[in-house]
TORNUDREN-111126 format. One record per residue (C-alpha): x, y, z; residue number from 1; chain. Coordinates in steps of 0.001 Angstrom, whole numbers, padded with zeros to 6 digits, m for minus. Example, Ala and Ser with C-alpha at 12.3 -4.5 7.8 and 13.67 -1.06 7.14 Angstrom:
+---------+---------+---------+-----+--------+
:      px :      py :      pz : num : cadena :
+---------+---------+---------+-----+--------+
:  012300 : m004500 :  007800 :   1 :      A :
:  013670 : m001060 :  007140 :   2 :      A :
+---------+---------+---------+-----+--------+
//
This chain:
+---------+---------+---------+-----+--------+
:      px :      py :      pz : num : cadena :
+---------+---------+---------+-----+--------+
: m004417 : m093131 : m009454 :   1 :      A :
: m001876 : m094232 : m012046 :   2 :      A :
:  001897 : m093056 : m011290 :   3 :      A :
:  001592 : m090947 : m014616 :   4 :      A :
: m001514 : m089353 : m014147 :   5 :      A :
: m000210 : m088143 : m010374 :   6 :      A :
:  003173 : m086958 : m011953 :   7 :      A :
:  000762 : m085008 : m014664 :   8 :      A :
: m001135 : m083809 : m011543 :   9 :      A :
:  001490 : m082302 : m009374 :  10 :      A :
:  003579 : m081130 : m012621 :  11 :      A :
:  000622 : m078644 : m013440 :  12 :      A :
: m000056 : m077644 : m010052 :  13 :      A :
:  003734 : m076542 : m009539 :  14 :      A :
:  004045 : m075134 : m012864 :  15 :      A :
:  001064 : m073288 : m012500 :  16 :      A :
:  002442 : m071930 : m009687 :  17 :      A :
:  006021 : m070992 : m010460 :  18 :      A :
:  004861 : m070236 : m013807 :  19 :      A :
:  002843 : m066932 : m011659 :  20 :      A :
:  005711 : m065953 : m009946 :  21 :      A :
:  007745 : m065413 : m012957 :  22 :      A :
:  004593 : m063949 : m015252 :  23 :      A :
:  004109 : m061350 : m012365 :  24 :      A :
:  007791 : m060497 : m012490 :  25 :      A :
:  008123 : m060613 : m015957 :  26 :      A :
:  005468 : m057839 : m016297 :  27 :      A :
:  007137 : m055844 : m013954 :  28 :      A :
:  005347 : m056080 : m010582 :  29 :      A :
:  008436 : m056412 : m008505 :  30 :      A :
:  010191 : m056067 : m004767 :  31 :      A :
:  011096 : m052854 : m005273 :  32 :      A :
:  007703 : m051610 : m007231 :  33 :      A :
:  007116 : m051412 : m010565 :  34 :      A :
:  009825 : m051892 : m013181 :  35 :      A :
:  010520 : m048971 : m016011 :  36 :      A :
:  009535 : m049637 : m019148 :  37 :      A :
:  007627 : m052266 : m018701 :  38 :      A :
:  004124 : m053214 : m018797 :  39 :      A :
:  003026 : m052551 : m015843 :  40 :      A :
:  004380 : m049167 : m015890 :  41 :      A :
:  002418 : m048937 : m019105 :  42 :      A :
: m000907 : m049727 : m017686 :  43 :      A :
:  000139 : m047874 : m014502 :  44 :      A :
:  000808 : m044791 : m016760 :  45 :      A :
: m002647 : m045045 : m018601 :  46 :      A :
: m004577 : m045985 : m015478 :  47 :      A :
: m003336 : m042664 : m013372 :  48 :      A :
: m004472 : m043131 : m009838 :  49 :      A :
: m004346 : m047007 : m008959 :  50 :      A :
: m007373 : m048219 : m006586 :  51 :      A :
: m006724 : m049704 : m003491 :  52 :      A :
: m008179 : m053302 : m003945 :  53 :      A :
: m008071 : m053272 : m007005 :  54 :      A :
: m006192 : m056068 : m009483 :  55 :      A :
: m003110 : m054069 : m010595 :  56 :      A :
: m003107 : m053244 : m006582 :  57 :      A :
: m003188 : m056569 : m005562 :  58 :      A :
: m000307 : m057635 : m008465 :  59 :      A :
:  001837 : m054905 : m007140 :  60 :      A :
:  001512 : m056354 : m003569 :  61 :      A :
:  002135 : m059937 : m004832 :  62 :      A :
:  005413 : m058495 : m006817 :  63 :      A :
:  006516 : m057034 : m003841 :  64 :      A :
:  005332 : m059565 : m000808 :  65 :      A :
:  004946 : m062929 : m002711 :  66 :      A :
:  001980 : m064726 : m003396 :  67 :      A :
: m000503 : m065044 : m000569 :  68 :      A :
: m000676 : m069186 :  000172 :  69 :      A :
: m004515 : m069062 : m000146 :  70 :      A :
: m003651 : m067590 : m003850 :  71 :      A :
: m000851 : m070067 : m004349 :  72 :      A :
: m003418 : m073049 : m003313 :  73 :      A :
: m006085 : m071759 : m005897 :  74 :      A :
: m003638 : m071310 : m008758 :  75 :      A :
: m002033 : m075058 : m007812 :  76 :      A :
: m005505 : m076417 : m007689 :  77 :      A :
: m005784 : m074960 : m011108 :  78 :      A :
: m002940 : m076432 : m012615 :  79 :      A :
: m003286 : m079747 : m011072 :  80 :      A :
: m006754 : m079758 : m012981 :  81 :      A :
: m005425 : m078872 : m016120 :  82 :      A :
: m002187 : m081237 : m015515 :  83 :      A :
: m004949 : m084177 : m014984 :  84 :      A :
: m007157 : m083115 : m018088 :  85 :      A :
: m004089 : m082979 : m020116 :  86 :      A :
: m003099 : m086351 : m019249 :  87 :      A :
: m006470 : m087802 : m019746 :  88 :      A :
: m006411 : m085977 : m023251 :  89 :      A :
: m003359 : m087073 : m024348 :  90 :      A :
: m002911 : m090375 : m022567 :  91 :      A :
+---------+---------+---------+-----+--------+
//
């Protein structure tokens, strides 16, 4: 594998990663639950009851606990793919 191609690869996989973290944040899932006036207080709001198990559950518990590292390897995986496809697209 050519130098730039591996950069390309292991650029997308860490983007992809921090690039998570800071969405999840951003939205309002955080450490200390979620944010006020923001959009996951919105969907929160027009949900009512939130289902254990359930996505906006399991963004809440990432906001407040991390990423799981079996979640962290799928989204790297992902962004190592689309780091490589990128690459191959644009030279």
């Amino acid at each position: 594998m050519a130098w730039g191609t591996a950069l390309a690869v292991v650029g997308g996989a860490a983007v992809a990663v921090g690039g998570a973290v800071v969405a999840i944040s951003a939205a309002g899932f955080t450490a200390a639950g979620v944010g006020a006036a923001t959009l996951a207080a919105a969907a929160q709001s027009a949900m009512g009851n939130v289902a254990a198990g359930g996505i906006f559950a399991a963004l809440q518990s990432a906001g407040v606990v991390g990423l799981a590292a079996s979640t962290k390897v799928a989204i790297a995986a992902a962004g190592a793919a689309a780091g490589g496809l990128l690459k191959k697209l644009c030279g």
